[in-house]
C-alpha positions as CSV (number, residue, x, y, z in Angstrom):
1,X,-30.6,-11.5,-6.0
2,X,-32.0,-8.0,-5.9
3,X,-29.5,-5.4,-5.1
4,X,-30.2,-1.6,-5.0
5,X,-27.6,1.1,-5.5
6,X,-28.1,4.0,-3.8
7,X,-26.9,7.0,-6.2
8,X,-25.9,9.2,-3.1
9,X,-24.6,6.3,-0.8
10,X,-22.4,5.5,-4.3
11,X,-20.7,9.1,-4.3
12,X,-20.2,9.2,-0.8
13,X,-16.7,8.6,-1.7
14,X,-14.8,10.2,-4.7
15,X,-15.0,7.7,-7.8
16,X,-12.2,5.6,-9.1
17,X,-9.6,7.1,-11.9
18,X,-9.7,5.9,-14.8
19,X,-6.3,4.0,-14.8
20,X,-7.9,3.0,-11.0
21,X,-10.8,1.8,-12.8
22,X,-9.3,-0.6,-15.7
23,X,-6.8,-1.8,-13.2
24,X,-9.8,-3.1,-10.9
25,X,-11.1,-4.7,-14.2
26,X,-8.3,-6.4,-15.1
27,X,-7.6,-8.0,-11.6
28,X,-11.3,-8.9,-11.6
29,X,-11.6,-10.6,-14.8
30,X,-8.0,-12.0,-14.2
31,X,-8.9,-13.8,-10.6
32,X,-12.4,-12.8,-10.1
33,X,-14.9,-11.2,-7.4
34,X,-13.1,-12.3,-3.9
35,X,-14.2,-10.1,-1.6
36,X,-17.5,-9.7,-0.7
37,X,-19.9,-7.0,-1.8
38,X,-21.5,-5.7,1.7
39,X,-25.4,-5.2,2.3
40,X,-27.6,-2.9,4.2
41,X,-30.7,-4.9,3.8
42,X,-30.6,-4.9,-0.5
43,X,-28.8,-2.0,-0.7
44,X,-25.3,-2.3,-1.9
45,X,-22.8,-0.5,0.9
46,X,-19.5,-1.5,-0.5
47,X,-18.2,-2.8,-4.2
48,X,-20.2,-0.5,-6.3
49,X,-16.8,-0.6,-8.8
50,X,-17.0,-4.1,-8.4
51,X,-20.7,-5.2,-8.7
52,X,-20.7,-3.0,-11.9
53,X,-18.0,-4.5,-13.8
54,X,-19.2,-8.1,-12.0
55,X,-22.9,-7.6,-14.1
56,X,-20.7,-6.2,-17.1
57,X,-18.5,-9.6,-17.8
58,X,-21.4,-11.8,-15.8
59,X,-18.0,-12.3,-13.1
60,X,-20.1,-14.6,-10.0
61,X,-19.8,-12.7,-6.4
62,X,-20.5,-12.9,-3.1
63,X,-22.4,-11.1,-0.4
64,X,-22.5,-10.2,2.7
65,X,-25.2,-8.3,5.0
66,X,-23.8,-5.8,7.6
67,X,-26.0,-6.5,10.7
68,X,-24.9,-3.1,12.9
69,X,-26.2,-0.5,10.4
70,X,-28.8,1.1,12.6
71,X,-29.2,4.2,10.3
72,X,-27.4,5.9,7.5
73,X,-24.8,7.4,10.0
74,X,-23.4,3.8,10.6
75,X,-23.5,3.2,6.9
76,X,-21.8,6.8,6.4
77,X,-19.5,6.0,9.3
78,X,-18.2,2.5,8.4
79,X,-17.8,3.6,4.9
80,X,-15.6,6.6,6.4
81,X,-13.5,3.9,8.4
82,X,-12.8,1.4,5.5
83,X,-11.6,4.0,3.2
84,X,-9.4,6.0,5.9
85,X,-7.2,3.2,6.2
86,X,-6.3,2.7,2.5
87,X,-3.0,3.5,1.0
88,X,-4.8,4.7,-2.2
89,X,-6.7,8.1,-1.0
90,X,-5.2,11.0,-1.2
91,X,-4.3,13.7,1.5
92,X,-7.1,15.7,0.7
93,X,-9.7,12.7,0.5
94,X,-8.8,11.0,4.0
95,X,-8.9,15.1,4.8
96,X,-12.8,15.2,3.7
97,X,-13.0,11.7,5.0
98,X,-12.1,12.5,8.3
99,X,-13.9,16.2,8.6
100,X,-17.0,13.8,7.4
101,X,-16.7,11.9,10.4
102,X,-16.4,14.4,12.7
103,X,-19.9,16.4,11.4
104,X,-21.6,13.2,11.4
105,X,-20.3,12.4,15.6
106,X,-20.9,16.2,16.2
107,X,-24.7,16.1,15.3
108,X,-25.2,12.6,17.4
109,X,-23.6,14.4,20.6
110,X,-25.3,17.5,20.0
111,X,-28.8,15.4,19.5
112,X,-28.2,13.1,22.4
113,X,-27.3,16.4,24.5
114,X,-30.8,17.9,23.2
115,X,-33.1,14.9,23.4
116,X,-34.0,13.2,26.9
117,X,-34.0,9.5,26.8
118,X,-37.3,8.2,28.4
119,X,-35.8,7.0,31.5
120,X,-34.9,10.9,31.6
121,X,-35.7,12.8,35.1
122,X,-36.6,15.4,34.2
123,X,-37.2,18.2,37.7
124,X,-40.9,19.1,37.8
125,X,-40.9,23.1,37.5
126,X,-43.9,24.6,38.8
127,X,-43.7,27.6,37.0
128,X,-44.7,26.1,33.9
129,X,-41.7,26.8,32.3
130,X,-39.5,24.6,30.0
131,X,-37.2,22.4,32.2
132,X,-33.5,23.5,31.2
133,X,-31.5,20.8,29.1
134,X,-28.0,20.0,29.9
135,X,-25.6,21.4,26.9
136,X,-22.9,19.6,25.1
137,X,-19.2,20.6,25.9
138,X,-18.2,23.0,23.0
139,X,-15.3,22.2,21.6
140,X,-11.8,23.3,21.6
141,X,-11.4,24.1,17.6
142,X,-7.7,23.5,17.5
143,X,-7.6,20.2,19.5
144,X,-10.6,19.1,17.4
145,X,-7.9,20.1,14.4
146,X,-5.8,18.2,15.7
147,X,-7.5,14.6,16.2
148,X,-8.6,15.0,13.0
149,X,-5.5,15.4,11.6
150,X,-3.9,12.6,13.4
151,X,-6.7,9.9,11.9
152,X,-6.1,11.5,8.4
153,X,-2.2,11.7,8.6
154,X,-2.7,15.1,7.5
155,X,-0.7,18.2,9.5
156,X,-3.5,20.1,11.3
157,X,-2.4,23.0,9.1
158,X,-3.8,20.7,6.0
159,X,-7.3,20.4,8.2
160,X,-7.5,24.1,7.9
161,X,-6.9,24.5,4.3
162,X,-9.0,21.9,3.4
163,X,-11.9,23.3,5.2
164,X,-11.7,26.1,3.7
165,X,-11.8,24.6,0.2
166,X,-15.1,22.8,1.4
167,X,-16.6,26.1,2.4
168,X,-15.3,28.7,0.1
169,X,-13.8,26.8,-3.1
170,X,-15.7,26.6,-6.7
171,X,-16.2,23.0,-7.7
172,X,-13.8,23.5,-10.6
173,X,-11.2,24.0,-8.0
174,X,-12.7,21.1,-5.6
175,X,-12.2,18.7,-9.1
176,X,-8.4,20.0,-9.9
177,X,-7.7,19.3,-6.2
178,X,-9.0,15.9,-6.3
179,X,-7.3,15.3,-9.3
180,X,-3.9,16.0,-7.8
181,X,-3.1,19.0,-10.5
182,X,-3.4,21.4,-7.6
183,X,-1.9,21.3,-3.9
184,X,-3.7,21.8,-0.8
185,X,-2.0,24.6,0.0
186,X,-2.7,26.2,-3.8
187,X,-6.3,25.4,-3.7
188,X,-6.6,27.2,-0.2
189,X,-5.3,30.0,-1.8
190,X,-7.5,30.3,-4.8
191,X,-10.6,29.8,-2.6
192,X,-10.1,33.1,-1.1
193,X,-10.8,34.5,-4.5
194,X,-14.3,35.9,-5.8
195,X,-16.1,32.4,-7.0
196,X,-15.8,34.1,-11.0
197,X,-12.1,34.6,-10.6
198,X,-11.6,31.1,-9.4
199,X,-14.2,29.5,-12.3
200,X,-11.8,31.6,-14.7
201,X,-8.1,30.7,-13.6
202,X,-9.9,26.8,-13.2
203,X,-11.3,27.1,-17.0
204,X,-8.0,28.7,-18.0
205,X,-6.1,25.8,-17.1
206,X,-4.1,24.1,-14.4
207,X,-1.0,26.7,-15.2
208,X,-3.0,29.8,-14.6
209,X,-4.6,28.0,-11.5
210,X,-1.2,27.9,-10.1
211,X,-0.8,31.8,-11.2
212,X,-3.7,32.6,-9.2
213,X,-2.3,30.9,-6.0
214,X,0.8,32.1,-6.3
215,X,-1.0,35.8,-7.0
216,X,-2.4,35.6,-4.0
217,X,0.0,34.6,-1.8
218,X,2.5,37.8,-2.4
219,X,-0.6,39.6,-2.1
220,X,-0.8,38.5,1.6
221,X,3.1,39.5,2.2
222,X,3.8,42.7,3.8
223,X,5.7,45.0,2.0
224,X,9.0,45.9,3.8
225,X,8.7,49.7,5.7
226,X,11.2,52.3,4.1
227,X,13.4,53.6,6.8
228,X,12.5,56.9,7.9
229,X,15.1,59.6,8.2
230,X,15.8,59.6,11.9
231,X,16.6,55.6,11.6
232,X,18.9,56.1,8.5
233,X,20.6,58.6,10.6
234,X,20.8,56.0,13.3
235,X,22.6,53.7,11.7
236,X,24.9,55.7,10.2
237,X,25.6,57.2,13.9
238,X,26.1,53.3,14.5
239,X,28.5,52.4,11.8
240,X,30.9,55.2,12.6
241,X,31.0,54.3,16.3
242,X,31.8,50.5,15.1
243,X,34.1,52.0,12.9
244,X,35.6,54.1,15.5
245,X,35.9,50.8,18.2
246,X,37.4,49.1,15.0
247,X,40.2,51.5,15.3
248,X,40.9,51.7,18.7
249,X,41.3,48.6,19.0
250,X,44.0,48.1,16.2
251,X,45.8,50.7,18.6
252,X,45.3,49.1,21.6
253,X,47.0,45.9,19.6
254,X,50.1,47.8,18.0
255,X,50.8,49.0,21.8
256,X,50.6,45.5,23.0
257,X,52.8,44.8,20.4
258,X,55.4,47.4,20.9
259,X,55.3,46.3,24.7
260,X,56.5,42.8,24.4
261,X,59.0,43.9,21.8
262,X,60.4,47.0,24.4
263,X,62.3,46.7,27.4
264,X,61.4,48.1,30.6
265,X,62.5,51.9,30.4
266,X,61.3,52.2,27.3
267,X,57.7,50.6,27.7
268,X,57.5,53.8,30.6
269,X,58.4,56.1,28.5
270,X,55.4,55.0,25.9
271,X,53.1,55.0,28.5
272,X,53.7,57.8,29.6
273,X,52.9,59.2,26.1
């Protein structure tokens, strides 16, 4: 059987660990190939792990051809779904995962929105001019946030961060991320730095990667405002009024004391004081 592996189709999704790796190995030599390796034609969708260790220890498998792929979007797509749903990716993979997803549906809606159908009627404009095309909806950016946060049981907060690592973070700090020695959050943080100061911290170890996060979060903070003269003088007016209620209403307690203890000529007499 001739299979082709497809070098970007097979890093689509982030590699196995090591540990991952010789676990798979194990189980495979231990009860062999059971599930099928899936096809686009000859070209190997699903099981790369697997048909690789399969050839290595000459383990017999099965296969299976996938007749919906129309195009490399459904391949992309259905590779997005299967992985989504598995207890083993991280946060910040079914984060990628699902932002994947959403690039891939925007660009069809966008296309479909651009490109007439040929049962299109299109209005004859005897001007000569280009016939106007319907636009796609824009989307809201928050709710987008937040459906993609819900099919990556991720906060929509996470989304955020993670976007930005795509867009602004060096790939040493994409690869400590993925490697689960730096948070979300942490890596969010370093991407705001200059790319050499991030390439730096990364090459200085996950300690000072953590530094720099943590570096640049107090940066962010805003420093409490000194009070200024007229408000210290404020709130000194206002403790000696408190101070002065305080009192008078000690007094106003002794009297009420005095009155119950008093009888009735001489609670007029301190009243009359």
């Amino acid at each position: 059987m001739h299979i082709v592996v497809n070098e970007e189709l097979k890093a689509y999704i982030d590699p196995l660990t090591a540990d991952e790796y010789e676990a798979l190995e194990r189980s495979l030599l231990t009860e062999g190939c059971r599930d099928a390796l899936v096809l686009w034609g000859d070209t190997l969708v699903d099981g790369h792990n697997r048909y690789g260790i399969c050839r290595k220890h000459d383990i017999p498998f099965k296969t299976v051809q996938n007749e919906r792929f129309q195009s490399i979007d459904d391949v992309h797509l259905w590779m997005i779904e299967q992985h989504l749903g598995r207890r083993s990716v991280s946060d910040f993979q079914r984060g990628v995962l699902a932002l994947r997803k959403r690039e891939i549906l925007a660009t069809r809606r966008a296309t479909d929105a651009v490109e007439p159908t040929a049962n299109d009627d299109v209005p004859f404009d005897t001007t000569g001019a280009e016939p106007a095309r319907p636009k796609s909806p824009r989307a809201n950016p928050t709710e987008s946030r937040k459906e993609i946060a819900r099919e990556a049981r991720i906060s929509a907060n996470q989304v955020g961060m993670i976007e930005k690592i795509r867009k602004e973070a060096a790939p040493e700090v994409v690869a400590a991320v993925k490697s689960g020695s730096l948070s979300i959050s942490a890596a969010a943080a370093v991407a705001s730095l200059p790319e050499d100061e991030q390439r730096a911290a990364a090459t200085a170890g996950d300690s000072e990667l953590k530094q720099a996060a943590k570096r640049v979060r107090e940066s962010r903070r805003k420093p409490r405002e000194k009070p200024t003269d007229e408000v210290k003088a404020l709130r000194e007016q206002v403790e000696e009024l408190e101070a002065e209620n305080r009192n008078l209403r000690r007094e106003i307690e002794t009297l009420k004391a005095r009155l119950g203890e008093s009888s009735p000529e001489d609670a007029e007499e301190m009243l009359a004081e």
